[in-house]
N, C-alpha and C positions, 0 to 999 in steps of 0.2 A: 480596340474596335470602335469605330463609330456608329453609333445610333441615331437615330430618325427622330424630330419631335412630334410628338402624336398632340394633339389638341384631344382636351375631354370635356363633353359637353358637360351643362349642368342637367338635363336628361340622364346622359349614363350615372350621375354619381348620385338621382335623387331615390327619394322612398322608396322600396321597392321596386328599383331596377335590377333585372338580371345582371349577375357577376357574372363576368365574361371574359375569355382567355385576351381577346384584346384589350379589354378593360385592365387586366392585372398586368399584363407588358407594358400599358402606357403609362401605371403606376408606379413601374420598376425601372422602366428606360427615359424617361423625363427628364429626372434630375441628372443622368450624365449627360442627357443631348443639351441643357440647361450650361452644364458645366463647359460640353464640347462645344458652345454657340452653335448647338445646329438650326438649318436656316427653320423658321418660323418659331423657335423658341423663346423665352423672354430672355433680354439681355441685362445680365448685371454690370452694373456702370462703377466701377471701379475695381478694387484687386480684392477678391473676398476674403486672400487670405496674405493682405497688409499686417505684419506683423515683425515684433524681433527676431531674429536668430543669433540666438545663444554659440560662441564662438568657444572650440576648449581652454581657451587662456580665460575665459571668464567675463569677459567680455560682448557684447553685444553689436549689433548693424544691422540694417533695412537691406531685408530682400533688394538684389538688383532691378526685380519686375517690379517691386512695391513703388506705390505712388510715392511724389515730394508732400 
């Protein structure tokens, strides 16, 4: 399912601001609209999850999506 990116001000998250039901979804849906590039969220520039994968002969290779 895709999610929406909510912007949070520094208002909602200071001293003594009301916690508030859309306060706690934009806390909880963020990082997958983060994940899902959704439009106005910030974009990670590269593959976050650049890494080996472990082959059952024991052996190892770069994700196909992972960078050179």
């Amino acid at each position: 399912m895709a999610v929406s990116w909510t912007t949070i001000t520094n208002a909602q998250v200071a001293v003594g601001a009301p916690l508030t039901t859309a306060l706690m979804t934009a806390l909880r849906d963020n990082p997958e609209g983060i994940a899902q590039r959704a439009a106005g969220a910030p974009k990670i520039f590269g593959v976050p999850y650049d890494f080996q994968e472990f082959t059952t002969n024991g052996t190892w290779t770069k994700p196909a999506n992972a960078e050179t």
